[in-house]
Backbone and ligand atoms as CSV (ligand in chain L), in Angstrom:
chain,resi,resn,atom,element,x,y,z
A,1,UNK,N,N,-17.604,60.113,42.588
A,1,UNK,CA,C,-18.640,59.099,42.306
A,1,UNK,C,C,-18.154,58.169,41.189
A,2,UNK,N,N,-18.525,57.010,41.045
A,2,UNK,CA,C,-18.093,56.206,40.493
A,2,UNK,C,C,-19.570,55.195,39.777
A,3,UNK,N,N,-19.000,54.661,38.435
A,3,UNK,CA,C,-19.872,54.373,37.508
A,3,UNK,C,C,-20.723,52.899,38.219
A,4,UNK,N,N,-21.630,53.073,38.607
A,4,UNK,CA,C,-22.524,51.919,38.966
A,4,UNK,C,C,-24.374,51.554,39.151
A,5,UNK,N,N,-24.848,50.091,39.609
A,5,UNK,CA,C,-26.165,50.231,39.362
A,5,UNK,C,C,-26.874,51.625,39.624
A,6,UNK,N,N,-27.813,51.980,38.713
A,6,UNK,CA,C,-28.725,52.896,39.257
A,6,UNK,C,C,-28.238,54.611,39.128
A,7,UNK,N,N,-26.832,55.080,38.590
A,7,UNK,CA,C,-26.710,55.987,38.325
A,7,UNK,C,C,-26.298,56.365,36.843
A,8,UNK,N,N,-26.330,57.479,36.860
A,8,UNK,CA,C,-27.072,58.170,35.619
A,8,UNK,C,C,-25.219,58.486,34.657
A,9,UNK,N,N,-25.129,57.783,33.913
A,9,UNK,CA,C,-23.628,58.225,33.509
A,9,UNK,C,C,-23.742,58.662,31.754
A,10,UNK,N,N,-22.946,60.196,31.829
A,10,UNK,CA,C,-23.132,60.494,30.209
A,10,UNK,C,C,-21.534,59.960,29.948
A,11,UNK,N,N,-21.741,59.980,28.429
A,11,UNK,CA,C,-20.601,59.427,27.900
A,11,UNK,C,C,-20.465,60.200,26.898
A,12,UNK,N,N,-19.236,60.299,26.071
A,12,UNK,CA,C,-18.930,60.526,24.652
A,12,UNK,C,C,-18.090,59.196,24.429
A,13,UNK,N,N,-18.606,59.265,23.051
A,13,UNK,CA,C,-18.101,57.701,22.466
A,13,UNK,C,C,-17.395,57.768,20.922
A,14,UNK,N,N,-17.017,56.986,20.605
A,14,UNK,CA,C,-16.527,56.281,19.391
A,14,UNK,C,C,-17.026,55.182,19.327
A,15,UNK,N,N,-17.991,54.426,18.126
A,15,UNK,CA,C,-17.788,53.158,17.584
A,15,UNK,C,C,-17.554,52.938,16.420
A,16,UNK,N,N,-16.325,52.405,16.216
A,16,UNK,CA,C,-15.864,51.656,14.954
A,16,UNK,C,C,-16.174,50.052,14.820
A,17,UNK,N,N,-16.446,50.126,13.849
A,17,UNK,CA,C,-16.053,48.120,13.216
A,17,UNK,C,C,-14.812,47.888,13.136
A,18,UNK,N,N,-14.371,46.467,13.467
A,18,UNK,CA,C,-13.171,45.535,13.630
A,18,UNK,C,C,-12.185,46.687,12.730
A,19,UNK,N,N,-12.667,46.381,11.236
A,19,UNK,CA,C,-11.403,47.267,10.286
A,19,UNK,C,C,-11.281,48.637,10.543
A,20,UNK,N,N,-11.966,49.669,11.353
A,20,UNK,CA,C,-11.896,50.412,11.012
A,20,UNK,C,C,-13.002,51.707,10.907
A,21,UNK,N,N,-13.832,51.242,10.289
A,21,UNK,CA,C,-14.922,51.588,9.682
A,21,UNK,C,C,-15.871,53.035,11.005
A,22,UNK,N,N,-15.791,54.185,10.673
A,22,UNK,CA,C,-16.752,54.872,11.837
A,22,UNK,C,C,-18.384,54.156,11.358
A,23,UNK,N,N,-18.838,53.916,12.772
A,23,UNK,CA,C,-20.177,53.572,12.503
A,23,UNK,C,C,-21.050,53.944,13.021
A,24,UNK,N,N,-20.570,54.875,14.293
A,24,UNK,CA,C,-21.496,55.458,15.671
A,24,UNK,C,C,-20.246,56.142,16.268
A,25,UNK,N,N,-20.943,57.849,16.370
A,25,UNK,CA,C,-20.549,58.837,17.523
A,25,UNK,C,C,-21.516,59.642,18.327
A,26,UNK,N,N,-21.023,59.914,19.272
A,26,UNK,CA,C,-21.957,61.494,19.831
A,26,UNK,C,C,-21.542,62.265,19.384
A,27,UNK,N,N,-22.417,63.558,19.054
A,27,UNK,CA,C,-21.398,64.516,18.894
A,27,UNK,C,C,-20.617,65.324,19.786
A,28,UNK,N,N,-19.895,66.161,19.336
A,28,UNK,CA,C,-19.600,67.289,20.187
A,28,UNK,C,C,-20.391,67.942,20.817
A,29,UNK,N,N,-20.696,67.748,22.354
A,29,UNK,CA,C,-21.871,68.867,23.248
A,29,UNK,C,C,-22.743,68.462,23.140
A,30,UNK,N,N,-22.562,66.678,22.706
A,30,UNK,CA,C,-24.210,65.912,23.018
A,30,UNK,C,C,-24.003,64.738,23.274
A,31,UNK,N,N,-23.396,64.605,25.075
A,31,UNK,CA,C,-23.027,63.564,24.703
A,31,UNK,C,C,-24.534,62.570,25.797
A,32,UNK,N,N,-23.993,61.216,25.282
A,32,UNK,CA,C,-25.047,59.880,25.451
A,32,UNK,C,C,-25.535,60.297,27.203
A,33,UNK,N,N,-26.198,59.762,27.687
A,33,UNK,CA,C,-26.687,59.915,28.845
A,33,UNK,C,C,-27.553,58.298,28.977
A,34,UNK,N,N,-27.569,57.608,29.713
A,34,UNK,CA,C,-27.938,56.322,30.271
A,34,UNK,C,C,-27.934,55.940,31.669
A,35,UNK,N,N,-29.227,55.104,32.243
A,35,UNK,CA,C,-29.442,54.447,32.965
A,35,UNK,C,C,-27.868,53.236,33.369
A,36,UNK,N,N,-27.131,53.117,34.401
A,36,UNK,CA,C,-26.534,52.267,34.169
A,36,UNK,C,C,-26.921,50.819,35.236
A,37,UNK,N,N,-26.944,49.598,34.679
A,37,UNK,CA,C,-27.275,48.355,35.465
A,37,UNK,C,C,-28.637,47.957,34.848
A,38,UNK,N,N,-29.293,48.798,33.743
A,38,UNK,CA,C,-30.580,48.075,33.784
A,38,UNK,C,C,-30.824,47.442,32.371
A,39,UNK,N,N,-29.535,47.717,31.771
A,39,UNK,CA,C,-29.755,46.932,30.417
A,39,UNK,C,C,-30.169,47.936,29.376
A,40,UNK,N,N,-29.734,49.487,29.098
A,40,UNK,CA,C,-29.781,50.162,28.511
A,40,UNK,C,C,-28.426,50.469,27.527
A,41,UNK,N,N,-27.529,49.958,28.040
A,41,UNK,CA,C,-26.462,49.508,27.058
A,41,UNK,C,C,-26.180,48.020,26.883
A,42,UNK,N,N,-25.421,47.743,25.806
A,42,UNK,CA,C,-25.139,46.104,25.432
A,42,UNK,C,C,-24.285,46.353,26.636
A,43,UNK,N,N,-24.231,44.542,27.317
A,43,UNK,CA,C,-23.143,44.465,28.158
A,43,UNK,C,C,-21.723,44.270,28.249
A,44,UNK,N,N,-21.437,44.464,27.262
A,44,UNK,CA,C,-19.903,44.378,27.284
A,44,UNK,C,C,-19.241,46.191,27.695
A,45,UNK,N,N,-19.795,46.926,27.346
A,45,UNK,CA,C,-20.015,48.383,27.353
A,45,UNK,C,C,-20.493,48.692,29.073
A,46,UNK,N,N,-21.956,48.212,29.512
A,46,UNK,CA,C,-21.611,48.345,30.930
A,46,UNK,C,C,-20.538,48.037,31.285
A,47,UNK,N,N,-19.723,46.855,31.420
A,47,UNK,CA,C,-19.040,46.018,32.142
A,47,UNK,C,C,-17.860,46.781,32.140
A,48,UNK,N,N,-17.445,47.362,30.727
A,48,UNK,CA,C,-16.279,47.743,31.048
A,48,UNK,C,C,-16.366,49.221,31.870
A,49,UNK,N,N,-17.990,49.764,31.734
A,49,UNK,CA,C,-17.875,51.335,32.496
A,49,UNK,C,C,-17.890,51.091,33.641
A,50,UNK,N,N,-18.356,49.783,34.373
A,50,UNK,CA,C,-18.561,49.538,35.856
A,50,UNK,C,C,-17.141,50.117,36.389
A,51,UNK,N,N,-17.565,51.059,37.590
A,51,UNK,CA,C,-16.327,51.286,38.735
A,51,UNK,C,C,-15.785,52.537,38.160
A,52,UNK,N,N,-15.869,53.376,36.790
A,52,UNK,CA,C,-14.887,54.229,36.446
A,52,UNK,C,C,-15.405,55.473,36.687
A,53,UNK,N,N,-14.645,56.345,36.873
A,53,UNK,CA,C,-14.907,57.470,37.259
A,53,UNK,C,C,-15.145,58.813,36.227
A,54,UNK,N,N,-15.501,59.513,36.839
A,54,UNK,CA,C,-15.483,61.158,35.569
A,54,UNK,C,C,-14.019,61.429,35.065
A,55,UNK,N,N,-14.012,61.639,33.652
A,55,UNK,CA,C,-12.954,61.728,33.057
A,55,UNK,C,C,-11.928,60.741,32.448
A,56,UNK,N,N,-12.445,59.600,32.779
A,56,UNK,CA,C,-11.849,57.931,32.462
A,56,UNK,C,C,-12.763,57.763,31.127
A,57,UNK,N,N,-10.999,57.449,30.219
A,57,UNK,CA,C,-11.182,56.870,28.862
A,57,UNK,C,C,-11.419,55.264,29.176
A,58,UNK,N,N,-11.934,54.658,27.862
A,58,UNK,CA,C,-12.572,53.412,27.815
A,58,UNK,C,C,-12.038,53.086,26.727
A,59,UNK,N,N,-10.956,51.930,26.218
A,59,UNK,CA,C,-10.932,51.248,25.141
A,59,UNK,C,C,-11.238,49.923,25.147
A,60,UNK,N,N,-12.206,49.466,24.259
A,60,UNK,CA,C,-12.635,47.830,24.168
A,60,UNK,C,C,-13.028,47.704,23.364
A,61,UNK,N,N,-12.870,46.444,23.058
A,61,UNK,CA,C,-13.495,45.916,21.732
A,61,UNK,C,C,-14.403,44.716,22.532
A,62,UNK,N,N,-15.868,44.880,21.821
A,62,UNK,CA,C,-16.709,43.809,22.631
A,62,UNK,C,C,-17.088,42.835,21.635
A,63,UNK,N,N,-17.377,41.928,21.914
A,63,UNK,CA,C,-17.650,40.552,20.914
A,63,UNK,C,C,-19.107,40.654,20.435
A,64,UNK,N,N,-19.594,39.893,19.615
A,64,UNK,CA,C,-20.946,40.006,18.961
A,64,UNK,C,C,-21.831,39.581,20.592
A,65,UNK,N,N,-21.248,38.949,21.349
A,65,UNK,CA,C,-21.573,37.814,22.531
A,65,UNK,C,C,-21.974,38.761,23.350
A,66,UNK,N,N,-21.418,39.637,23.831
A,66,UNK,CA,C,-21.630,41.220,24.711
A,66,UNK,C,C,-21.890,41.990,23.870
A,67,UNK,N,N,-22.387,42.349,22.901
A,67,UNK,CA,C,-22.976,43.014,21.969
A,67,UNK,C,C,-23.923,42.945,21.850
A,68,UNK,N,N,-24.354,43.134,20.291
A,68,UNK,CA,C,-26.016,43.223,19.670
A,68,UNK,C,C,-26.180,41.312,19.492
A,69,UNK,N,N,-25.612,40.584,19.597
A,69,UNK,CA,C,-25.473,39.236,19.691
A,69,UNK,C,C,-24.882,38.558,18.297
A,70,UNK,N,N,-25.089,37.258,18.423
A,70,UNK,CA,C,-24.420,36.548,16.666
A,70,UNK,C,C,-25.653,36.891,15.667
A,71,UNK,N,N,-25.135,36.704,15.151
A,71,UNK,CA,C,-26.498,36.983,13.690
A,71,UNK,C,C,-26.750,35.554,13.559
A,72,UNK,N,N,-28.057,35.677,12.842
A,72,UNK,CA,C,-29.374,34.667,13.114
A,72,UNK,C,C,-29.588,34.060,11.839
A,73,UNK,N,N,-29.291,33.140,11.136
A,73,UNK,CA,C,-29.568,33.194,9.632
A,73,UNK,C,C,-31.201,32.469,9.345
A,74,UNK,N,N,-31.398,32.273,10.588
A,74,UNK,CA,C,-33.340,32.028,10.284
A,74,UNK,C,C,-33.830,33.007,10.709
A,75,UNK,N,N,-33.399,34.796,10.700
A,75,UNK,CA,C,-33.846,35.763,10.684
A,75,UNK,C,C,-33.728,36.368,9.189
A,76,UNK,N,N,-33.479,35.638,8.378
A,76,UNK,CA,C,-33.189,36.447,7.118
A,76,UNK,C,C,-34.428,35.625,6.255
A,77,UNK,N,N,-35.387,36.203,6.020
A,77,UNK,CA,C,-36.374,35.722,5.035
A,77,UNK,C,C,-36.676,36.306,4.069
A,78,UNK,N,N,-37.330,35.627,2.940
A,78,UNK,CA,C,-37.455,37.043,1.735
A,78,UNK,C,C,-39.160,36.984,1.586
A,79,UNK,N,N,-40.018,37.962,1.132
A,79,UNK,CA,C,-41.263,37.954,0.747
A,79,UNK,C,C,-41.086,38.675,-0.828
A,80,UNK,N,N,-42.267,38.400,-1.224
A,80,UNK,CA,C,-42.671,38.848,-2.246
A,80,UNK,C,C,-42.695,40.456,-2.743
A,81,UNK,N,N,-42.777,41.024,-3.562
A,81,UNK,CA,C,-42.627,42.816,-3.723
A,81,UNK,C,C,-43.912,43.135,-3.575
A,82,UNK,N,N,-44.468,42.425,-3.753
A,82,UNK,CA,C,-46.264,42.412,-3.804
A,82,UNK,C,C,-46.525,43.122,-2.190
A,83,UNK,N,N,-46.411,42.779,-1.160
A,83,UNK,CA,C,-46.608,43.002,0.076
A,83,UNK,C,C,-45.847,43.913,-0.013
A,84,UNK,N,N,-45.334,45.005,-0.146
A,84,UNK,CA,C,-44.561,46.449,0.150
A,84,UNK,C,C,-45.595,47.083,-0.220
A,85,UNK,N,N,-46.989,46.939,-1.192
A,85,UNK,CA,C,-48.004,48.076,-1.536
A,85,UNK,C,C,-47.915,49.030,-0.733
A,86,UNK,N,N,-47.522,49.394,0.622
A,86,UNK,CA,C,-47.757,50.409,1.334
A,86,UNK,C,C,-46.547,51.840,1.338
A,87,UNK,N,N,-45.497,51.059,0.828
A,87,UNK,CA,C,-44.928,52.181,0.006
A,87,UNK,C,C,-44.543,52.372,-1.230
A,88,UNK,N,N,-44.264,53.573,-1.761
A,88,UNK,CA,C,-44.009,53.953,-2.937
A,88,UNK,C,C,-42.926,52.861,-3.609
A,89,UNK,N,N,-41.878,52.238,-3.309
A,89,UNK,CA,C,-40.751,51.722,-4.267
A,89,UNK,C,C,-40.302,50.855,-2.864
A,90,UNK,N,N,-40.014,49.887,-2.607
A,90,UNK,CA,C,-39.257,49.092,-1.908
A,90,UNK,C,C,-37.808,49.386,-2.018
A,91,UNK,N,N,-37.233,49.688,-1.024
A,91,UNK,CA,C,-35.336,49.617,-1.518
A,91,UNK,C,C,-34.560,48.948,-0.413
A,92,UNK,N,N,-33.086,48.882,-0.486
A,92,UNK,CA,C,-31.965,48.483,0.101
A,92,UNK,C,C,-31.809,49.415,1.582
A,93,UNK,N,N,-31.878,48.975,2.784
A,93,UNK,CA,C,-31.988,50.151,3.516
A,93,UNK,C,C,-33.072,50.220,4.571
A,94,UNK,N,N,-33.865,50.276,3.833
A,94,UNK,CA,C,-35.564,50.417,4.509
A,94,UNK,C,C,-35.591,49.255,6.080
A,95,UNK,N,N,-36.968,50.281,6.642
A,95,UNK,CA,C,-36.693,49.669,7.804
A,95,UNK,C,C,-38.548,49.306,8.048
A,96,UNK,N,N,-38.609,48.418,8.704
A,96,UNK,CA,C,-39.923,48.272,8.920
A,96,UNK,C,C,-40.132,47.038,9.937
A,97,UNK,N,N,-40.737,47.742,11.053
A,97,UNK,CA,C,-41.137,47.127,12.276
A,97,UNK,C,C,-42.393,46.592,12.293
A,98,UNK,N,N,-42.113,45.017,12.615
A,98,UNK,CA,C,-42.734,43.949,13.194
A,98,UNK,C,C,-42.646,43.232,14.487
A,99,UNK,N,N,-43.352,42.338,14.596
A,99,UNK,CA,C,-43.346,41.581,15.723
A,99,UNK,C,C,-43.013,39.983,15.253
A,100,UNK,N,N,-42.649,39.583,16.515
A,100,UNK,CA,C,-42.080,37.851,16.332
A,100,UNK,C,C,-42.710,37.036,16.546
A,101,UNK,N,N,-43.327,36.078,16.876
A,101,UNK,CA,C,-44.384,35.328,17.354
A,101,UNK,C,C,-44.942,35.380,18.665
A,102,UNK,N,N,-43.582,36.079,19.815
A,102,UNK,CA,C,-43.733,36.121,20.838
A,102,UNK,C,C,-44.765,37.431,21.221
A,103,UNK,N,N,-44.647,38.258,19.911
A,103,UNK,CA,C,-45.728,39.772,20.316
A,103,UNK,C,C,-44.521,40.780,20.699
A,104,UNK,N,N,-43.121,40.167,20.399
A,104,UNK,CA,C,-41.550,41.355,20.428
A,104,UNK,C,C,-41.478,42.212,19.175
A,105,UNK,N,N,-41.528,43.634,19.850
A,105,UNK,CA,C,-41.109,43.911,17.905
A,105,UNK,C,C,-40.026,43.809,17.639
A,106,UNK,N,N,-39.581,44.026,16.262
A,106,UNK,CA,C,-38.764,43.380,15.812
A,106,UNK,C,C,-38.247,44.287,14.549
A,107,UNK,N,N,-37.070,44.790,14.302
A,107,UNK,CA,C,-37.044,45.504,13.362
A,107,UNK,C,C,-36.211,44.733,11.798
A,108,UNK,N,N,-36.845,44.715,10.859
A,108,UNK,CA,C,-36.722,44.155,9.969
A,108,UNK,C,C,-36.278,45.516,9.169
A,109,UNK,N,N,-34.801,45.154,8.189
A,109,UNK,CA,C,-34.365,45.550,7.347
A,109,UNK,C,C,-34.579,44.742,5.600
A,110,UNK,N,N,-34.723,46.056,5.098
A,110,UNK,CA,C,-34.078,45.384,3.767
A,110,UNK,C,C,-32.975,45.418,2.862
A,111,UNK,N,N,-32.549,44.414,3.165
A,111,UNK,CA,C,-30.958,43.726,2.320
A,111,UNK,C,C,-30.527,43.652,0.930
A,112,UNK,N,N,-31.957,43.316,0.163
A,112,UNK,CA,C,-31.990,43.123,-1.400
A,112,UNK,C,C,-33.459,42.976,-1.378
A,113,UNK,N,N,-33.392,43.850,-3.243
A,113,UNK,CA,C,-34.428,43.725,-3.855
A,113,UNK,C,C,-33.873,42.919,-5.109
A,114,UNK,N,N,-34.505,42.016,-5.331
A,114,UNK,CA,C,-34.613,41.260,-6.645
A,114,UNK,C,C,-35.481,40.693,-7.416
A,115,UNK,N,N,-36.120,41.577,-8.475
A,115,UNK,CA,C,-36.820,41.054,-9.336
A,115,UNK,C,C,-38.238,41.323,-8.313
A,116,UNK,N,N,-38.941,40.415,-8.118
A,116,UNK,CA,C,-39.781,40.418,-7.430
A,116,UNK,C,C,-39.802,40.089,-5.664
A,117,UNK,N,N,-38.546,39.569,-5.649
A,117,UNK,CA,C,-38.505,39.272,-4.548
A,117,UNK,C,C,-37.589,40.102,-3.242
A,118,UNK,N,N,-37.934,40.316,-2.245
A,118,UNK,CA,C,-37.544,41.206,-1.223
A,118,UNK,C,C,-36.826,40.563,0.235
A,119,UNK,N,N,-35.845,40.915,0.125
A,119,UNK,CA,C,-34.883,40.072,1.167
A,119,UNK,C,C,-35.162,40.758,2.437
A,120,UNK,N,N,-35.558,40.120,3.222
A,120,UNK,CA,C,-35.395,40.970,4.977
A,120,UNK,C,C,-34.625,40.540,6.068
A,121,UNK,N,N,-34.228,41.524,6.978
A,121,UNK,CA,C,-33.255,40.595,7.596
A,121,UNK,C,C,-33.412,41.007,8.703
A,122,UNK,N,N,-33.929,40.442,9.823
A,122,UNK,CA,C,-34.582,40.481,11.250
A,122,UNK,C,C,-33.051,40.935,12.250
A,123,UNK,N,N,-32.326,40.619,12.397
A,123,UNK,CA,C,-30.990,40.814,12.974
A,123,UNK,C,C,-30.637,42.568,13.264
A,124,UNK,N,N,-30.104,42.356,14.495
A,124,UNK,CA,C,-29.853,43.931,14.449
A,124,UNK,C,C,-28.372,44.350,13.536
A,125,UNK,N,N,-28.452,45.490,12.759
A,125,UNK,CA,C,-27.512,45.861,11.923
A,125,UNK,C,C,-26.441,45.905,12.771
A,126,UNK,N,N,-25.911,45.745,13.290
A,126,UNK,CA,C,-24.511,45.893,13.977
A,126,UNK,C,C,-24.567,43.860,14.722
A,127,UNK,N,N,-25.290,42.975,15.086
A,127,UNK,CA,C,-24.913,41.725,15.264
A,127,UNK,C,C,-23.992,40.854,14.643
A,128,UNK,N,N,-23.411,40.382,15.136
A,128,UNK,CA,C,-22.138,39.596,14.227
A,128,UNK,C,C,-21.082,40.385,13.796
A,129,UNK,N,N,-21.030,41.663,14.842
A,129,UNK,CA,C,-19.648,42.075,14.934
A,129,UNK,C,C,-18.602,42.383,15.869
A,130,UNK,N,N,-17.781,42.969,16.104
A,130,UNK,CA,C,-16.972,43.018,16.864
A,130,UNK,C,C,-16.922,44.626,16.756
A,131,UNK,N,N,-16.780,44.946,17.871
A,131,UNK,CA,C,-17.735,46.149,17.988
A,131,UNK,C,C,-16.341,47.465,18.918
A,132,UNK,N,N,-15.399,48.068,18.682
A,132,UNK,CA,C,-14.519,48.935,18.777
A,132,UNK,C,C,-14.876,50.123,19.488
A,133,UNK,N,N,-14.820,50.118,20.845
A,133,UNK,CA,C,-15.383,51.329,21.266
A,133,UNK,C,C,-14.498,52.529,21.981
A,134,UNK,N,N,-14.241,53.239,22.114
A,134,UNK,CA,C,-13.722,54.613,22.449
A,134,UNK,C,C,-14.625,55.251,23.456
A,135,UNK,N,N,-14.794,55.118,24.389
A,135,UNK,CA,C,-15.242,55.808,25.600
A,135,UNK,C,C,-14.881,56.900,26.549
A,136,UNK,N,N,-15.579,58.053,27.149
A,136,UNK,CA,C,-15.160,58.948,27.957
A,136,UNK,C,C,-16.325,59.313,28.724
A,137,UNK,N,N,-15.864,58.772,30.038
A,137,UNK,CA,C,-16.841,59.434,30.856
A,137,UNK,C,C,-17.350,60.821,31.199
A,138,UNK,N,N,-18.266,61.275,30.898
A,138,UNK,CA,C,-18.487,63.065,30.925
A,138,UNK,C,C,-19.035,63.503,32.654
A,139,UNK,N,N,-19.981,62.500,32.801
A,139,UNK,CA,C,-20.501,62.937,34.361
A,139,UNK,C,C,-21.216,61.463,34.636
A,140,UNK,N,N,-21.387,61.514,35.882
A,140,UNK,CA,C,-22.057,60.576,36.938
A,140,UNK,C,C,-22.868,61.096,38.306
A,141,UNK,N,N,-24.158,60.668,37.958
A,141,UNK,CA,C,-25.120,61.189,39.294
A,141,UNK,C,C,-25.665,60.325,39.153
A,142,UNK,N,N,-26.579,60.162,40.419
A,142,UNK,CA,C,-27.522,59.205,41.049
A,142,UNK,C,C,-28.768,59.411,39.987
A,143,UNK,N,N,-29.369,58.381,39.797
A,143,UNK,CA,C,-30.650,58.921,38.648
A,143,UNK,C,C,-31.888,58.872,39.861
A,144,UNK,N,N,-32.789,59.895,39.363
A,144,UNK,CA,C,-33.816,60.358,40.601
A,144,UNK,C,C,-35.076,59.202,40.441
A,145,UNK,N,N,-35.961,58.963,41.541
A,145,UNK,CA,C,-36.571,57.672,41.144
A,145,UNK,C,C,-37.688,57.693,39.976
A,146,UNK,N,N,-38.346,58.984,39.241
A,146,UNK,CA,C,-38.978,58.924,38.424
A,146,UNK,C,C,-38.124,58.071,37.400
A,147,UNK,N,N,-37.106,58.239,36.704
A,147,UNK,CA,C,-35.952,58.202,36.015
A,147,UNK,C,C,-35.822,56.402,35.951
A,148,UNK,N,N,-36.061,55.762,37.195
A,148,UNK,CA,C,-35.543,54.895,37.195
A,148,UNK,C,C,-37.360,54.187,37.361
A,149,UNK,N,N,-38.279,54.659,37.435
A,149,UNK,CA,C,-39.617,53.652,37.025
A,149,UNK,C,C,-39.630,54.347,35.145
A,150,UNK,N,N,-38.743,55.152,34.982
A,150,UNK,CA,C,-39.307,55.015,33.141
A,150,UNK,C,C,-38.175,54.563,32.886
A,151,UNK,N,N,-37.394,53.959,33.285
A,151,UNK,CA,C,-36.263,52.915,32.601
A,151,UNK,C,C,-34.884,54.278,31.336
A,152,UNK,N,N,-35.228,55.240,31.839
A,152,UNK,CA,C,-34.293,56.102,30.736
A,152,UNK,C,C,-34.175,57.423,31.565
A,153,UNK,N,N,-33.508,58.072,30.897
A,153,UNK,CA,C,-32.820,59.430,31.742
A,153,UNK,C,C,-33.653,60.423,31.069
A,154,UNK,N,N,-33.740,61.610,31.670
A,154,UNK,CA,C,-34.280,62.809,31.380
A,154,UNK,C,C,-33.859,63.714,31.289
A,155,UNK,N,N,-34.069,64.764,30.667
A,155,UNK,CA,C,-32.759,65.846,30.650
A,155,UNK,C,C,-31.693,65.426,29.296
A,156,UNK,N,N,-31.093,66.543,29.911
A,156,UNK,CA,C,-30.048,66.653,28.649
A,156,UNK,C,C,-29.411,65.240,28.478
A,157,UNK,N,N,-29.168,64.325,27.326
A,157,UNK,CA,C,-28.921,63.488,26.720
A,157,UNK,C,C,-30.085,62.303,26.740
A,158,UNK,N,N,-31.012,62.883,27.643
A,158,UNK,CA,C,-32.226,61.840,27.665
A,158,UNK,C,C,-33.442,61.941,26.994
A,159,UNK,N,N,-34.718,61.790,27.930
A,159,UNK,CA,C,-35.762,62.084,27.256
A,159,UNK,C,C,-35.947,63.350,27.796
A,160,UNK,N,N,-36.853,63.914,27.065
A,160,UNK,CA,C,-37.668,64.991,27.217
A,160,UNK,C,C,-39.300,64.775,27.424
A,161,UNK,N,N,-39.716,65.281,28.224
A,161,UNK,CA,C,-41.245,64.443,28.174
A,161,UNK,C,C,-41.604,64.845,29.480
L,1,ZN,ZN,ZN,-39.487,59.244,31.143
């Protein structure tokens, strides 16, 4: 069987940044499990799993473009410290989900705290990079049609539910 729309392919992975940097693995004896064709991975990552078989390594490096996309610099806004009342200390790190105008959520990080003011940055943490991946196909099956009206896999590397 071979990697395509509509079947169910686990992976073990590596992602590094351009220099180097580990930034994302599976572990050992857990590896990823995904829907493939429906937009459950960035596409540069489908594209290159399209057609490959069980036991086929994957090296690519995907662009911000087939990735998490370019970074947005009218996603970076700052508010006031005043509006964090809802937690204890505001910091570097923090994550806190919103929506966009469209009613998308949207996950907002924070970048900097200064003084009073609180930097956020709408962009997904990995956009605007170049993205190093290490791939191995573990298995490939047909995903069953429950599987494919909840848009995700079930079972081991999936959901549970
Ligand atoms: Zn489900």
């Amino acid at each position: 069987m071979q990697v395509g729309k509509n079947k169910v392919v686990t992976i073990d992975y590596t992602l590094k940044a351009e220099d180097g940097t580990l930034l994302d693995k599976s572990e050992a004896g857990e590896p990823l499990a995904y829907i493939h064709g429906i937009g459950n991975l960035i596409p540069g990552v489908e594209k290159a799993l399209e057609g490959k078989g069980s036991g086929e390594n994957v090296k690519i490096m995907v662009s911000p473009e087939e990735g998490y996309g370019v970074r947005n610099e009218a996603l970076v806004q700052t508010m006031p410290k005043s509006q964090f009342d809802f937690v204890d200390e505001v910091s570097v790190g923090m994550q806190f989900q919103a929506q966009d105008p469209s009613g998308q959520p949207v996950i907002l990080t924070v970048t900097g705290v200064e003084g009073e003011e609180v930097t956020l940055d709408g962009n997904h943490p990995l956009a605007g990079l170049k993205l190093d991946f290490d791939i191995t196909v573990a298995d490939i099956r047909d995903a069953t049609s429950e599987e494919l009206d909840h848009g995700h896999v079930h079972g081991p590397g999936g959901h549970h539910h």
